[in-house]
C-alpha positions as semicolon CSV with decimal commas, in nm:
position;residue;x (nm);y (nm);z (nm)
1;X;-1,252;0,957;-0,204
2;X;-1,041;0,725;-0,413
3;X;-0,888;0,464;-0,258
4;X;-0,561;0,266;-0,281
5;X;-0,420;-0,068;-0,214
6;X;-0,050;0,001;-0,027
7;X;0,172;-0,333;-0,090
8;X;0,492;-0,313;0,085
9;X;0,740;-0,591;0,124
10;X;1,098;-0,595;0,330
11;X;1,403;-0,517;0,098
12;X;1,704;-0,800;0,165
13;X;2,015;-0,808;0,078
14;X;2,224;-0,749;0,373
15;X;2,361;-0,974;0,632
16;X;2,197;-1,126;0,889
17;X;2,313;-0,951;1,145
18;X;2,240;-0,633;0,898
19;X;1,889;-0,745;0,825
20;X;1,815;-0,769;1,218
21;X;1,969;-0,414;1,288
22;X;1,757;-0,314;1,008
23;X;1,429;-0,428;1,133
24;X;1,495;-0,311;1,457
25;X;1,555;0,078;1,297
26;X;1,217;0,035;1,101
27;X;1,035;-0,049;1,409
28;X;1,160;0,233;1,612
29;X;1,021;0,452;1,275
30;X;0,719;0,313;1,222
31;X;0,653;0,377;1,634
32;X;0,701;0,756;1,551
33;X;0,463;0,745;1,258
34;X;0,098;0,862;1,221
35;X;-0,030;0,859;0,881
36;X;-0,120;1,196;0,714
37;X;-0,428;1,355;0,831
38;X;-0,632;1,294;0,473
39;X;-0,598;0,924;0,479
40;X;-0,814;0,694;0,582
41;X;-0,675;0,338;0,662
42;X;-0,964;0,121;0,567
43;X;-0,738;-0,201;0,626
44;X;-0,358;-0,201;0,773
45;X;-0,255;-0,587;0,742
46;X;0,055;-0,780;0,792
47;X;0,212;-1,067;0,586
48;X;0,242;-1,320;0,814
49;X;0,572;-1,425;0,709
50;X;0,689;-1,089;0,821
51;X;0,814;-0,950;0,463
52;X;0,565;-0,695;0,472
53;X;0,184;-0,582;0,456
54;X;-0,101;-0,457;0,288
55;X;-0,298;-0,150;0,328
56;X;-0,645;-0,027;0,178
57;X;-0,651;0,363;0,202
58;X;-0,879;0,623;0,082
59;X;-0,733;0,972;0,034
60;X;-0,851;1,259;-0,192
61;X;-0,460;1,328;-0,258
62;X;-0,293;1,064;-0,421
63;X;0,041;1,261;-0,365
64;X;-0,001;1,241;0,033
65;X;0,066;0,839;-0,038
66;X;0,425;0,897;-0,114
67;X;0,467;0,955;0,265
68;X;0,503;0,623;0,357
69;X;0,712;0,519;0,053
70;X;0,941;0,821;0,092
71;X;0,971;0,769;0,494
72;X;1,007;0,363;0,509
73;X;1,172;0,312;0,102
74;X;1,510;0,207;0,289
75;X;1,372;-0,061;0,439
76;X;1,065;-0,156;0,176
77;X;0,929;-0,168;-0,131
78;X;0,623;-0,031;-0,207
79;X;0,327;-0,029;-0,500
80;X;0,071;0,211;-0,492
81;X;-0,235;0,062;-0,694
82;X;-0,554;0,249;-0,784
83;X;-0,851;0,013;-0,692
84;X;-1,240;-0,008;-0,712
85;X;-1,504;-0,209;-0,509
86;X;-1,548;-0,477;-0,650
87;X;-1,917;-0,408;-0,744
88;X;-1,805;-0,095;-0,874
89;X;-1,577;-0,262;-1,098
90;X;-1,783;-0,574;-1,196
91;X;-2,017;-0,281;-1,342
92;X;-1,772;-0,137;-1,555
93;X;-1,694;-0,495;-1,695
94;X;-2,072;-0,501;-1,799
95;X;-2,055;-0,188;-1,959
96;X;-1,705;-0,276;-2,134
97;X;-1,909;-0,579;-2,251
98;X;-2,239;-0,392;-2,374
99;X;-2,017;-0,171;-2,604
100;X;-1,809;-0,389;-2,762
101;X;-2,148;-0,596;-2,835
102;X;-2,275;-0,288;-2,950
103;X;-2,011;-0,202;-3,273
């Protein structure tokens, strides 16, 4: 499984009283959501200046992410980054290293 590191923070630009109606129509969303089926929410984590979250998700389809994005885009932005554990990548870096040494 490859996993993912879900960013997502609260789009602005409304007024106040816009921004609250907002928040209260995201909440009512997110309580009908389930994630899909092939991902696996390793970490679900909110900013605690509520402007958003973090997620760490392993999927074997990287399309399925675009669920959240494409359900919750009105009221956040999202980035969708590929990422490693850290071990994982730490041994690429050595092995980066070792071939440029090597030419």
């Amino acid at each position: 499984m490859a996993k993912y590191l879900v960013t997502w923070k609260a789009r602005q630009g409304g007024t106040a009283q816009q921004n609250h109606d907002d928040a209260k129509k995201n909440l009512a969303a997110f309580g009908k959501w389930k994630p899909p089926a092939d991902q696996d929410f390793q970490q679900f984590l909110a900013r605690v200046d509520s402007q958003g979250g973090y997620a760490v998700v392993e999927t074997n389809d990287p399309a399925s992410l675009n669920d959240g994005p494409s359900k919750f885009g009105t009221w956040f932005e999202f980035e969708v980054i590929p990422v490693v554990d850290i071990g994982d990548g730490v041994a690429q870096i050595e092995a980066a290293i070792k071939f440029r040494e090597s030419i």
